[in-house]
N, C-alpha and C positions, 0 to 999 in steps of 0.2 A: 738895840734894834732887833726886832723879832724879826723870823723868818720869815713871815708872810710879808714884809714891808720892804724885804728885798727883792723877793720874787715878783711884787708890785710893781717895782721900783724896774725891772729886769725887762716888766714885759710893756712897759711904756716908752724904757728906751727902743726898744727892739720895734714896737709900734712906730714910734718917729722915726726909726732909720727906715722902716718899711716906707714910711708915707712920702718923705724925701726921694728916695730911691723911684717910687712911681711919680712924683713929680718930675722929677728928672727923664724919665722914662719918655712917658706922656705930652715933655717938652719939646725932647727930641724929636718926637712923632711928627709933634704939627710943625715942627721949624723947622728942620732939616730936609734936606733936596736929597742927598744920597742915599740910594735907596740901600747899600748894606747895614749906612748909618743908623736909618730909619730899621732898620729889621734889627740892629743890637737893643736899640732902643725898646723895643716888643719884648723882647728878651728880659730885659731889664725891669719892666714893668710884671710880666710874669714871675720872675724871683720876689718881688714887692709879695703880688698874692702870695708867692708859698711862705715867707717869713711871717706873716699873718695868720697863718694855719699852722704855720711850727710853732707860733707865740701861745694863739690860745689852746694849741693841744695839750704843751706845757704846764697851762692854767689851770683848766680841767683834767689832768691827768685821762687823757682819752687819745687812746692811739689812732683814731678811724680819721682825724686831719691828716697823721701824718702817714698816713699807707695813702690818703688823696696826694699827698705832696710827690711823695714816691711813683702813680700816676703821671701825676701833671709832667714829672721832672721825664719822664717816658715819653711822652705825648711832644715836650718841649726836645727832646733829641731826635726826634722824626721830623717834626715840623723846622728844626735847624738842617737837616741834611737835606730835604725837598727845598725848603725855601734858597738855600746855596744852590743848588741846580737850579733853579732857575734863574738866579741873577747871574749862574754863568753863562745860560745860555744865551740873556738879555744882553748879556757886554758882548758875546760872542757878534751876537748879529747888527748890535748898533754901536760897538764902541763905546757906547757910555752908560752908565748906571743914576743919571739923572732923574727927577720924578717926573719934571718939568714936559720931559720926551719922551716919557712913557704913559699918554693918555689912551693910546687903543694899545690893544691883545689881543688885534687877530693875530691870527697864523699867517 
């Protein structure tokens, strides 16, 4: 077995657990009512993209995926800490973190 036919082999799995991974994600999305469920779920589906871009940065020996990874993974810890405040503030003021009960946003 040559090397290239492992590292073929490396980045197919890694694709299908990406694509599983956003399945799942994605699933969550539309099916789930809770809304922290629904935001792991976001979460989830964003690690999909980054495995995607560590896979073929890999392939092409080209580090500018994974400095975007390093980005995103940036991007996804700010928009983890904003989005928690405000589903605390959402449970604070209704009790519940349902989707179902949260169709308006006024103030």
């Amino acid at each position: 077995m040559s090397l290239e036919m492992s590292d073929s082999m490396l980045v197919h799995v890694t694709l299908c657990t990406a694509l599983c991974l956003f399945v799942i994600g994605f699933l969550g999305v539309l099916l789930r009512r809770n809304l922290l469920i629904v935001f792991m779920c976001i979460e989830l589906m964003l690690n999909a993209a980054n495995m995607v871009f560590v896979a073929f940065s890999s392939v092409y020996q080209v580090l500018d995926a994974q400095i975007a990874v390093v980005f995103s993974m940036t991007i996804a810890a700010a928009e983890a800490a904003v989005g928690l405040s405000i589903l605390i503030l959402l449970y604070r003021k209704t009790e519940n973190i349902f989707t179902d009960q949260h169709f308006e946003l006024k103030g």
